[in-house]
C-alpha positions, 0 to 999 in steps of 0.5 A: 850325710857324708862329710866334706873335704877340709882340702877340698874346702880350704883349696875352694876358699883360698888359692895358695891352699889349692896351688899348696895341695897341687904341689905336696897333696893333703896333709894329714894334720893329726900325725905323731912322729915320736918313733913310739916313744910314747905308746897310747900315753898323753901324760908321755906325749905331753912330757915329750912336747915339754922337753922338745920346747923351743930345742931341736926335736933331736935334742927334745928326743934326747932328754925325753929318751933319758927319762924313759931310760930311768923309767924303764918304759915310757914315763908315767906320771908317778916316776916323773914326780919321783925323779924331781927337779933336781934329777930331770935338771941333771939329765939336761932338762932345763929349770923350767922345764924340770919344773913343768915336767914334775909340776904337770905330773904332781897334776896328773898323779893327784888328781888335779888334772886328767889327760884323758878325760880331755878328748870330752872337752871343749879346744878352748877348755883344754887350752885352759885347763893344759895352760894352768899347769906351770910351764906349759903355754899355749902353743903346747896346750894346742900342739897337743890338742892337734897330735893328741886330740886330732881337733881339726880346727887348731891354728898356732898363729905364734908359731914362727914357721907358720907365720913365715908361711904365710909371708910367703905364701900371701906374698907379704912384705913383713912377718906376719903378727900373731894377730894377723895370723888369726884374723887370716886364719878365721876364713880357714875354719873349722879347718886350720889345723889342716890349713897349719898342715899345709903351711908347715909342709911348705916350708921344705921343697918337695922331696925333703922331710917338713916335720922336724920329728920326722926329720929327727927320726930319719936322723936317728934311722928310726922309723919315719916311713916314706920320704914325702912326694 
């Protein structure tokens, strides 16, 4: 039986998704803008969307970069641990995201926690699981269900973008709660993170890079592929 559409579903039930796709076409979801940073690497791809917490994405390239530098590769878990809080602390890192990074290796390294084994779980248990690591909240645990693990169904209603897309786009006289997000969200499943894709490309005008990785990359002359339609 051949699969349907999540655009094709999404446009049928909504209008503001169908004029959306008109104007920037499908979005793909699932799509990692790190300029190979982190190779095949979830412990790498974690660490990134840990230091690219609630900073710029080129600020978030740039400790992430300093630690691959005192790597000598991509991170792994065992250096990160080795580093320590103090040492990521003087590489720019913050108090709290020192001791995430070190907290989420100490996990993997020990074996408390297993970024691979998750691709066989559940959206809501990896959530779960992700969220117990100190530091790490929800709206990472499900950035990286989406990037990552490529779950189609994820809607990150406490993103501030993505609530201020949907003011927009429904027309609203007030900033969406979070709680409204989600309740306007459940007509869009098991789509949503194609829905959070299309919402987040609306945010720019045709022709402008959406994703702030994307646009960071373009910055940095890295590679980003072709400027969106």
């Amino acid at each position: 039986m051949e699969e349907p559409d999540p655009h094709k579903a999404l446009a049928s039930r909504e209008p503001a998704f169908a004029r959306l796709i008109a104007t920037y076409g499908p979005q793909d979801p699932f799509v990692w803008h790190d300029g190979g940073r982190t190779g095949k690497s979830l412990f790498a791809a974690l660490l990134l969307h840990i230091t690219g917490q609630r900073i710029s994405a080129l600020a978030g390239f740039t400790l992430f970069d300093r630690i691959a530098a005192a790597a000598d590769g991509i991170p792994t878990p065992e250096v990160v641990q080795g580093l320590g809080v103090s040492r990521l602390r003087s590489m720019g890192l913050s108090n709290t995201k020192a001791e995430c990074a070190v907290a989420l290796a100490g996990a993997q390294t020990h074996g408390t926690l297993d970024l691979d084994a998750l691709a066989d779980v559940d959206d809501r248990a990896v959530v779960d699981t992700l969220t117990s690591v100190r530091g790490i909240g929800q709206w990472t645990a499900q950035a990286f269900l989406m990037r990552q693990l490529h779950r189609p169904d994820v809607l990150p209603a406490d993103d501030m973008g993505l609530r201020q897309a949907v003011q927009h786009q429904w027309r609203l006289g007030h900033l969406p709660t979070v709680g409204e997000v989600r309740t306007r969200g459940a007509a869009w499943s098991p789509y949503r993170s194609y829905a959070s894709a299309l919402l987040w490309r609306s945010l720019k005008p045709v022709g402008e890079l959406s994703d702030p990785k994307e646009r960071a990359l373009y910055h940095l002359g890295g590679p980003t592929g072709a400027r969106p339609s």
